[in-house]
C-alpha positions as CSV (number, residue, x, y, z in Angstrom):
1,X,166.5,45.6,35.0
2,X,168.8,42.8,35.3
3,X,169.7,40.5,32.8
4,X,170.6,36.7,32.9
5,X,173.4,35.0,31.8
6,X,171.4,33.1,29.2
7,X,169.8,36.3,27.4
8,X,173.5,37.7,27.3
9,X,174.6,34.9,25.4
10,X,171.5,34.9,23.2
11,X,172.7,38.5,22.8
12,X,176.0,37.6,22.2
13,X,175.7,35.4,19.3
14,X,173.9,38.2,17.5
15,X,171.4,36.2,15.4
16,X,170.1,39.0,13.2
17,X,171.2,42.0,15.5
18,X,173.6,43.6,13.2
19,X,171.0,43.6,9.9
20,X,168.7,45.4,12.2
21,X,171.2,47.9,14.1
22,X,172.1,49.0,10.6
23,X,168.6,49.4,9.6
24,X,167.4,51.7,12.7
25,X,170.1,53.2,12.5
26,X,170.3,54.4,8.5
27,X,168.7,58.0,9.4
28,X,170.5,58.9,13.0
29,X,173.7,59.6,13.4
30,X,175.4,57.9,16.3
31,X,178.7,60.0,18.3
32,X,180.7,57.8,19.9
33,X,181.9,59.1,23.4
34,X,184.5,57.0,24.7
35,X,186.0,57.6,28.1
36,X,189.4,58.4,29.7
37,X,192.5,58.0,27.8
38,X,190.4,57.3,24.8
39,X,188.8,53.7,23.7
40,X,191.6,50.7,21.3
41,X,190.9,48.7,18.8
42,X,189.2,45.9,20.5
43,X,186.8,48.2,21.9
44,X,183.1,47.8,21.5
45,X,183.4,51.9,20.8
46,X,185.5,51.3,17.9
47,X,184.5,48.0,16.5
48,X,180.6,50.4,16.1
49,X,182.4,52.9,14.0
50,X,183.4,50.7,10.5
51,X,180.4,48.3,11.7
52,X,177.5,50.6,11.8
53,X,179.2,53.5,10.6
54,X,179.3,55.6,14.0
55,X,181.3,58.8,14.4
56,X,183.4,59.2,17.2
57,X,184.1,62.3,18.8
58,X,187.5,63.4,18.8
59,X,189.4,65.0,21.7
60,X,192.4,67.1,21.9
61,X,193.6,65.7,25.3
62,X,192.4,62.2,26.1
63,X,195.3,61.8,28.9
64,X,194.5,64.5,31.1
65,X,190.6,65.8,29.4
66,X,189.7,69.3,30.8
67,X,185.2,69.0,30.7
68,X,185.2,72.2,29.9
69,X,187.3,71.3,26.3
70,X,185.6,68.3,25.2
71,X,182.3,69.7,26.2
72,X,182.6,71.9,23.6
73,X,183.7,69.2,21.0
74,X,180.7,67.2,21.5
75,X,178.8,70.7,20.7
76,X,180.5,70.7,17.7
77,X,180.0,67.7,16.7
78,X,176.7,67.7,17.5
79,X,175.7,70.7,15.4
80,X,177.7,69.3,12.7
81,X,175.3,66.6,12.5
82,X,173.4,66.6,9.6
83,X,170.3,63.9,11.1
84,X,169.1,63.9,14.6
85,X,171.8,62.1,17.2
86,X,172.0,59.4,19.5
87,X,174.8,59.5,21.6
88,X,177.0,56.0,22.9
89,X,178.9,57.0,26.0
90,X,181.2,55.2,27.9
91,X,182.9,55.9,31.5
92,X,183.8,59.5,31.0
93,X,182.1,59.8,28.4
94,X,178.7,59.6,30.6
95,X,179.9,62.7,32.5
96,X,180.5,64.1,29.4
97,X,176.7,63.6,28.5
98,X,175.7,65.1,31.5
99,X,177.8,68.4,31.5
100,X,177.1,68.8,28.0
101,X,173.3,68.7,28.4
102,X,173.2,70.5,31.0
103,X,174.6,73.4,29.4
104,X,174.3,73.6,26.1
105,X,171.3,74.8,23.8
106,X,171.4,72.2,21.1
107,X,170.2,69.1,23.2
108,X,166.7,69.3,20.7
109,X,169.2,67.6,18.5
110,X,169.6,64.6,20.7
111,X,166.9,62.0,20.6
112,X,168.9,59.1,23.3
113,X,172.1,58.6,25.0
114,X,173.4,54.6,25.5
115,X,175.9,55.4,28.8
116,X,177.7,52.3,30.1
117,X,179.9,51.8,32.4
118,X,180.3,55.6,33.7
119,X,183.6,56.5,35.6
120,X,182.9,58.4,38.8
121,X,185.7,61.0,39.2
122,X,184.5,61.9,42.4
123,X,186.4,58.5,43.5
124,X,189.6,59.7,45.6
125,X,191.9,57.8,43.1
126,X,190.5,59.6,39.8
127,X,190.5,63.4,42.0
128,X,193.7,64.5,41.0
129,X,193.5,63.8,37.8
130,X,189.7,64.0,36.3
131,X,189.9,67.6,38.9
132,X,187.9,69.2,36.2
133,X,185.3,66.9,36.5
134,X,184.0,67.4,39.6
135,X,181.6,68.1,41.1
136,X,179.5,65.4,38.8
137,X,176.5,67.2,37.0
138,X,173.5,65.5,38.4
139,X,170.9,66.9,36.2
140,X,168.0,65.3,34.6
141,X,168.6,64.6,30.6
142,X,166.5,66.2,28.6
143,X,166.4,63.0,26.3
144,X,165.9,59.5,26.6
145,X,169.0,57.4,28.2
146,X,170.2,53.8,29.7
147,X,172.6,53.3,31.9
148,X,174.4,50.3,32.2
149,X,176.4,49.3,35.4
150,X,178.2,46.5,36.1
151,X,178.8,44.9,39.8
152,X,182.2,44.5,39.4
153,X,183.4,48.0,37.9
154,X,186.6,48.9,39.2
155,X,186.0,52.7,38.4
156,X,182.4,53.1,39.9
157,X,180.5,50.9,42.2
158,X,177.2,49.3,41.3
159,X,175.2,51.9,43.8
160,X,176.6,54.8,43.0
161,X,176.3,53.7,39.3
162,X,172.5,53.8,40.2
163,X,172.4,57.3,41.7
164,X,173.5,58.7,38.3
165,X,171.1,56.7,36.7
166,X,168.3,57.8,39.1
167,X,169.3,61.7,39.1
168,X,169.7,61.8,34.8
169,X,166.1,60.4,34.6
170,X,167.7,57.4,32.8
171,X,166.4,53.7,32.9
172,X,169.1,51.4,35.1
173,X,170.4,48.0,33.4
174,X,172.1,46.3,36.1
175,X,174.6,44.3,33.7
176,X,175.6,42.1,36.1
177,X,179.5,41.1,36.7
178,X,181.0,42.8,33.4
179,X,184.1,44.8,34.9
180,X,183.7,48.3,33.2
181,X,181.9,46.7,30.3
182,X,185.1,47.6,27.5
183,X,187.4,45.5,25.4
184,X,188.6,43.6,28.6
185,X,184.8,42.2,28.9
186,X,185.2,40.0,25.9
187,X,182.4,41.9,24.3
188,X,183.0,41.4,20.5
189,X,180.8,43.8,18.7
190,X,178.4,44.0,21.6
191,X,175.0,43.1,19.6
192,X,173.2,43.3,22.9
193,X,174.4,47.1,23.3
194,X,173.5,48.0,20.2
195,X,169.8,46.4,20.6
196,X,169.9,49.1,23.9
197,X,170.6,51.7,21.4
198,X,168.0,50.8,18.9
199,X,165.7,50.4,21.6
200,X,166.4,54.4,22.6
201,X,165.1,55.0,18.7
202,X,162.3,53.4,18.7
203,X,161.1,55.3,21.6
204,X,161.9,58.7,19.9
205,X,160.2,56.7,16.7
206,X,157.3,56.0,19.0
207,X,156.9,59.4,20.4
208,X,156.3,60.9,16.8
């Protein structure tokens, strides 16, 4: 699924997208999982948390993350939820998805994941230091998911991008040449993200 440069900018200019992101939203609680070395300011990540009132997960060490560590703080935040979950990943923050699901017990409590941009740290630059990260988990999600890749993603290239798509069972949104889709992108508040998102509720919404 590729989009054009003129339904970004239709996106982009977010003509009634934020009224609505805040309505589907009201009764899910959406975790923000940023990546690596955590996600600033200008960051779609944490322009969605006073926006749509998003919660984002909190690691001890975002310089040098151990999976096994923040796994379990996205358990914990996850059963701290008090209304089903949708999760909004980005770069490390998709492996985190993965390894998380794949493990834990609680993933009933997870009706979608949005995962942009993931970082592969199987890439011989990122090996020494995302070490605990490898090998990826390459298991199906047991919930709904997008992936978004972007041609020109200096941490993961568009293919492999698509093999993680294809083994997590999650739809692939080939996002053209966005870099890795963060607060270098020019993104603003990302309307056209979030309409992803809402789009992973109403299929939950749909299926009951």
């Amino acid at each position: 699924m590729a989009l054009r440069n003129s339904e970004v900018k239709e996106e982009a200019e977010g003509r009634g997208t934020r009224a609505v992101s805040q309505c589907h939203a009201s009764d899910f609680t959406v975790l923000i999982l940023p990546g690596w070395q955590n996600s600033g300011p200008a960051h779609w990540q944490s322009r969605w948390e006073p926006l749509h009132g998003d919660v984002r997960v909190q690691q001890h060490d975002w310089m040098q993350p151990l999976r096994g560590d923040w796994m379990a703080q996205l358990e914990e935040a996850v059963l701290a939820a008090t209304q089903p979950v949708v999760l909004a990943a980005h770069s490390l923050g998709c492996m985190l998805t993965a390894a998380w699901a794949a493990h834990s017990r609680n993933t009933d409590r997870v009706v979608g994941a949005l995962l942009v941009a993931p970082g592969d740290p199987e890439r011989e630059e990122l090996r020494a230091t995302l070490k605990s990260w490898s090998p990826v988990v390459l298991q199906k999600l047991p919930f709904h998911s997008t992936l978004l890749g972007s041609q020109n993603d200096p941490y993961c290239s568009i293919a492999r991008a698509r093999q993680f798509a294809d083994a997590w069972g999650a739809e692939f949104v080939d996002y053209g040449h966005a870099g890795h889709i963060n607060a270098e992108s020019g993104l603003g508040d990302w309307p056209q993200g979030r309409k992803l998102l809402n789009q992973l509720i109403d299929l939950k919404r749909g299926n009951t």
